[in-house]
N, C-alpha and C positions, 0 to 999 in steps of 0.2 A: 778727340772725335774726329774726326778729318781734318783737311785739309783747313778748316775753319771757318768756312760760307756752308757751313752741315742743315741741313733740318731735320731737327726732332721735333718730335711731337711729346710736350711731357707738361709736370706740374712742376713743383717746385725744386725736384729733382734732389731733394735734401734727408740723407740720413745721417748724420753725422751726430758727435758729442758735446751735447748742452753746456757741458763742463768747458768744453774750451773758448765759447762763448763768453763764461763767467770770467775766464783766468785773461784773457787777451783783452789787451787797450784798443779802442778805438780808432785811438790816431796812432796806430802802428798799420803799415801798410802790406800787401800779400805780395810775395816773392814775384817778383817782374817781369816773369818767364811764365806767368800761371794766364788759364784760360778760363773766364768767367761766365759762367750759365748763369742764364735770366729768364723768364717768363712773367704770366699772370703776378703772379706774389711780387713780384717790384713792382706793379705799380706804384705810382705816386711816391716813388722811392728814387731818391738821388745815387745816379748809376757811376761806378768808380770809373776811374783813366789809370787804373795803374799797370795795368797787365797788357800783356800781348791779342789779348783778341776774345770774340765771347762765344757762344753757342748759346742761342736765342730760342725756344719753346714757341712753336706754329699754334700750338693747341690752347684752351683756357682748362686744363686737367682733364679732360677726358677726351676720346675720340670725338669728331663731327661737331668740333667747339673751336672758335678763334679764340686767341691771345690778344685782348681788347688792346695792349699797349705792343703787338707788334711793330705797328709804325713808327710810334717813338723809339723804341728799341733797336729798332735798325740803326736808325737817324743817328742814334747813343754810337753806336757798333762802327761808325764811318770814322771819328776819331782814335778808333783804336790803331796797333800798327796792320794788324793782319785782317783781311774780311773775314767776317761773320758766317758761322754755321749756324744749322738747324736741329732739331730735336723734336719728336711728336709722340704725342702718347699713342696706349696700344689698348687692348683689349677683346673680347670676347662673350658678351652678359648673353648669349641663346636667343632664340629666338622669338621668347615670353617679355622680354622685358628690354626692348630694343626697336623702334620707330624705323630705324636703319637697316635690320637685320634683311639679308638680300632674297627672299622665298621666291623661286620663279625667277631667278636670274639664270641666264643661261651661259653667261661667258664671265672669266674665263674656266669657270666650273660650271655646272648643274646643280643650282639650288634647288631638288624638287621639292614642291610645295606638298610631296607624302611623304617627305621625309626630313624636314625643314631643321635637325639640326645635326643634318650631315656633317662628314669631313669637309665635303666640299663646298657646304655654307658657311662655313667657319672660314673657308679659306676666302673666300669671296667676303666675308667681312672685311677683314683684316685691307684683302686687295682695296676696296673701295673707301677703307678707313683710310690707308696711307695716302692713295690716291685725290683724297681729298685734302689732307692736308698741304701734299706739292701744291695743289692749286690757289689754297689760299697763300702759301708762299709766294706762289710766282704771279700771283696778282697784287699783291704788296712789292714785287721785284718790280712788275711793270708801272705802278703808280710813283715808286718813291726814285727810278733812274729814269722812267720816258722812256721802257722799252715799249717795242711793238710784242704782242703775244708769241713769238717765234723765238726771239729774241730772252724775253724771259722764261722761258720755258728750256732753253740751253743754256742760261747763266744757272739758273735752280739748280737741274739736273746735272752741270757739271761739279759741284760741290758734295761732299760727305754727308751724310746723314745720319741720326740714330736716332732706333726706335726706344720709349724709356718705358722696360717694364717691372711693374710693382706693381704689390698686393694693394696698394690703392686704388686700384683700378676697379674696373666690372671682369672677372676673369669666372669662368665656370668652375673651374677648380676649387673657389671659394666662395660659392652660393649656393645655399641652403637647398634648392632644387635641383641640381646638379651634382654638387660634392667633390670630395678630394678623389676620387674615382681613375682610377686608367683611363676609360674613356675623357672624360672631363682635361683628362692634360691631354690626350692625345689630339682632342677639339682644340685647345688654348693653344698649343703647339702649333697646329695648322692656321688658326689664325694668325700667330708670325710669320710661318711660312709665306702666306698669302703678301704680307706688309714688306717679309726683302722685295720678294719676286714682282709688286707694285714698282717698288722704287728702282731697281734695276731695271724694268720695263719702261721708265721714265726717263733711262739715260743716267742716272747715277752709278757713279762707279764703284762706290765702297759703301755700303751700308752695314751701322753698326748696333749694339747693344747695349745699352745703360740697363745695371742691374746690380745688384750683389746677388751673390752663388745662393744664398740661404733663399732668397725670391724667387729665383730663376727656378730652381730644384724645385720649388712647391708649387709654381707653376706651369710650368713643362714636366716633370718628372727627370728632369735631367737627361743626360743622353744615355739611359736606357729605353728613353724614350723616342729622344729625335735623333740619338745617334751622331752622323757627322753633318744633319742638314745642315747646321751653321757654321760648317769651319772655315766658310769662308767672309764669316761677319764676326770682327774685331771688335772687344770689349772698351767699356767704361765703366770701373769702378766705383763703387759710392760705400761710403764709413768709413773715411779718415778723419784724424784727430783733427791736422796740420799742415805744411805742407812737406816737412822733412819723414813724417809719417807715411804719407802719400806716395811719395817718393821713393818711399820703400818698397810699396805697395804696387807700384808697376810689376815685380818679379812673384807678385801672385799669381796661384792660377788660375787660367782662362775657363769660364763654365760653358764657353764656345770650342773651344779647340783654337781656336784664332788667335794672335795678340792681344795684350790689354794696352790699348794707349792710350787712354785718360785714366787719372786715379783723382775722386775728389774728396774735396776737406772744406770744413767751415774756416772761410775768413779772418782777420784779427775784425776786422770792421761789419761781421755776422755777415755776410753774405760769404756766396759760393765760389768754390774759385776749384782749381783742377791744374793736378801737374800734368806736364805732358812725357809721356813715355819715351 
């Protein structure tokens, strides 16, 4: 995922094989080199030291939600060798079933309030979903180092990011009043759009994707949909076994056009862990 001080916004960020859950020991420990995703779901869970560094979930599973154990999860993340990135969930639920939804915003789209669930509401979602999750970032950046707002707000922003999308989510594509429809991806689609072009307006310089291709395609339509919008946001894999499986799995291909440089796997010890490409 970056550099390793990334925000994403996401949940538990886990599709992987139950099976290797069953077949792997405990106290067998994850290749040493691997990079460990956390959020909400550890809570009150004893967080490993054995890997090179973590990517930590902003989000509590959905947009416009904290990570009640961000703080500690930091705190965790300081004894690793490398700083901590970020991760944040994504989405897109219309503008029926959404408190957040932007009607009558006028920057940096027109949400018109006769046409409320334009392209360009969707993208203003999205903007003001990522938008918000930097913030709870970089007010967790400011409280747990003693920076001044200026200051946290250029530590944030100089770090990797990925946005984690999955059918877990509120996505139009897969609600009943919308549907799997061209339109419906091409809305879902612009909501991404909306979450780079947040984070790169924040000062971030790489923002990336956590997904597998099968989620991606059913939610954006793939790029006969959005074409080369993302080729310049590098992937994160998820459905590995292992981590020599994983490893493999870096020379998969990208449903961005971009590189893949995470590829993740369950743990010997159930948790999440991630080679690096």
């Amino acid at each position: 995922m970056k550099r390793l001080f990334v925000i994403t916004v996401t949940v538990a960020l886990s599709i992987v094989s139950m099976s290797a859950r069953a077949e792997s020991a405990t106290s067998e420990r994850v290749d040493p080199s691997a990079i460990r995703d956390v959020s909400f779901p550890q809570c009150e869970t004893d967080l490993p030291d054995d890997s090179r560094g973590a990517v930590i979930g902003v989000n509590g599973g959905r947009t416009f939600t904290s990570n009640p154990c961000l703080w500690e999860q930091l705190g965790w993340s300081k004894s690793l060798v490398e700083p901590p990135a970020f991760y944040a969930n994504t989405g897109n639920p219309g503008p029926w079933l959404s408190k957040n939804w932007p009607t009558g915003q006028q920057t940096p789209r027109v949400c018109s309030a006769s046409n409320p669930n334009s392209l360009n509401c969707s993208f203003d979602y999205g903007w003001n979903a990522a938008k918000d999750s930097f913030r709870r970032a970089m007010n967790h950046a400011m409280k747990w180092n003693g920076y001044d707002r200026a200051t946290a707000f250029e530590r944030v922003g100089n770090v990797d990011w990925w946005l984690d999308v999955e059918t877990m989510n509120s996505w139009q594509t897969l609600i009943d009043d919308f549907g799997p429809t061209r339109a419906s991806q091409e809305r879902d689609t612009m909501a991404l759009v909306g979450a780079v072009r947040a984070l790169w307006n924040s000062g971030v310089e790489r923002v990336g994707i956590y997904s597998t291709s099968y989620q991606w395609r059913l939610i954006t339509g793939g790029w006969a949909v959005h074409r080369d919008w993302f080729s310049a946001n590098p992937v994160w894999l998820a459905g590995y076994d292992d981590h020599e499986d994983a490893a493999q799995g870096c020379s998969d291909g990208s449903f961005t056009g971009a590189p893949v440089l995470m590829t993740q796997y369950l743990g010997a010890d159930g948790m999440d862990a991630n080679a690096v490409c």
